[in-house]
C-alpha positions in Angstrom: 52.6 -60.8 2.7 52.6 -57.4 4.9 52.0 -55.6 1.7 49.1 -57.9 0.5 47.9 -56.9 3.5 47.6 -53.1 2.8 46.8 -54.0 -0.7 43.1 -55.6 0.0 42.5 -52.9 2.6 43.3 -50.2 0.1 40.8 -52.0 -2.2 38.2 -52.1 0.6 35.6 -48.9 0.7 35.9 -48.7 3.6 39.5 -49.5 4.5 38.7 -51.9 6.7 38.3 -55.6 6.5 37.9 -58.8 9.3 41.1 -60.8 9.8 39.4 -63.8 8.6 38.4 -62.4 5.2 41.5 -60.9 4.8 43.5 -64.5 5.8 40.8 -66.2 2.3 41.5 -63.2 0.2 45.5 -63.3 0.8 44.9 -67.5 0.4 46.7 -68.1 4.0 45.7 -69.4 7.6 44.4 -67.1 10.0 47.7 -67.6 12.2 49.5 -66.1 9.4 47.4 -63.7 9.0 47.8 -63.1 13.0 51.2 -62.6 12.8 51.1 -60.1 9.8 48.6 -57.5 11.4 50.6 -57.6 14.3 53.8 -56.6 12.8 51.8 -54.2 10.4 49.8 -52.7 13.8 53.6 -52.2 15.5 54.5 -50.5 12.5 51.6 -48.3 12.9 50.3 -49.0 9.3 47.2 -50.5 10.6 44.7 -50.7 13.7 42.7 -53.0 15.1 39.1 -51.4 16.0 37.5 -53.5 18.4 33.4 -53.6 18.6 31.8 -52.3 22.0 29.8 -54.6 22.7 31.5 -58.2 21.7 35.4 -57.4 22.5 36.4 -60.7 20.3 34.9 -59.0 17.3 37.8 -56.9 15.1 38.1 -54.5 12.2 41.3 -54.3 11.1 41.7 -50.4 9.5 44.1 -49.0 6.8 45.8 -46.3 9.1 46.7 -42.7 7.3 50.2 -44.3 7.4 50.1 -47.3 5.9 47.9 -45.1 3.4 50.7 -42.9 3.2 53.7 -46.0 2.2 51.2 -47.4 -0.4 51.2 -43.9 -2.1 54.5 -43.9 -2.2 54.9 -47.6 -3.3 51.6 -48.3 -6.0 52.8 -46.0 -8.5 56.0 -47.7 -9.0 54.3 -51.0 -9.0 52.0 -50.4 -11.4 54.5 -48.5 -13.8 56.1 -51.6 -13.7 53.2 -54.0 -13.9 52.6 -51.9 -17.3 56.0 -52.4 -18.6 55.2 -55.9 -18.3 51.7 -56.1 -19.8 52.8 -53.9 -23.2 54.8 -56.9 -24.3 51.0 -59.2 -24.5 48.5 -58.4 -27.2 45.2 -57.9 -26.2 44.5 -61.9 -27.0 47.4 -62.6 -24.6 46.2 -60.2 -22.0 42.6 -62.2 -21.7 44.5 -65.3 -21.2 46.1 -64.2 -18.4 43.0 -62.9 -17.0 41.6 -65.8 -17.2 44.3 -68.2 -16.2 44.7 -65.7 -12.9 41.0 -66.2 -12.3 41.4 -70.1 -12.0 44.0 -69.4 -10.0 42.3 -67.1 -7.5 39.4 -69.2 -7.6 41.8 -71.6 -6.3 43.3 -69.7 -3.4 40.7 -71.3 -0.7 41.7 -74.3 -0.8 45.3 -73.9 0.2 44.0 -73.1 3.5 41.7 -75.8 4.3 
């Protein structure tokens, strides 16, 4: 889950993202999603920025070190997700794609 986390953030231009779109993109409940920030925010891996003006709005941030442990970590992962993938023809590739799509599209509903 923690490295789901820093997963979407890494994906975000930003590197920031709101708690509750990070809770529907990792497909759990916003207490879960709670209680991972705050273990990643101990770690120092990410921050909460806080708005000004409405103290109950929150960005949660990518910090240079939970930057850092994904560029240590991603390049092993995805040597390994290509190890996987050279065993599927290109034909058995799009199923995939599309069977994870369904499944993705899915994902909302586990939290309702």
């Amino acid at each position: 889950g923690r490295w789901w986390v820093l997963i979407l953030l890494m994906r975000e231009e930003s590197k920031t993202s709101t708690p509750s779109i990070l809770a529907e993109k990792a497909g759990v409940s916003r207490a879960t999603m709670t209680g991972l920030i705050d273990g990643l925010e101990q770690s120092n891996l990410v921050a909460r920025i806080y708005t000004k003006d409405d103290r109950r709005s929150v960005q949660i941030k990518l910090t240079q070190a939970g930057q850092a442990k994904l560029d240590v970590v991603m390049p092993d992962y995805y040597r390994r997700l290509r190890k996987c993938m050279q065993a599927l023809d290109a034909n058995k590739r799009e199923q995939l794609q599309q069977v994870l799509e369904l499944i993705n599209a899915g994902i909302p509903a586990l939290t309702e």
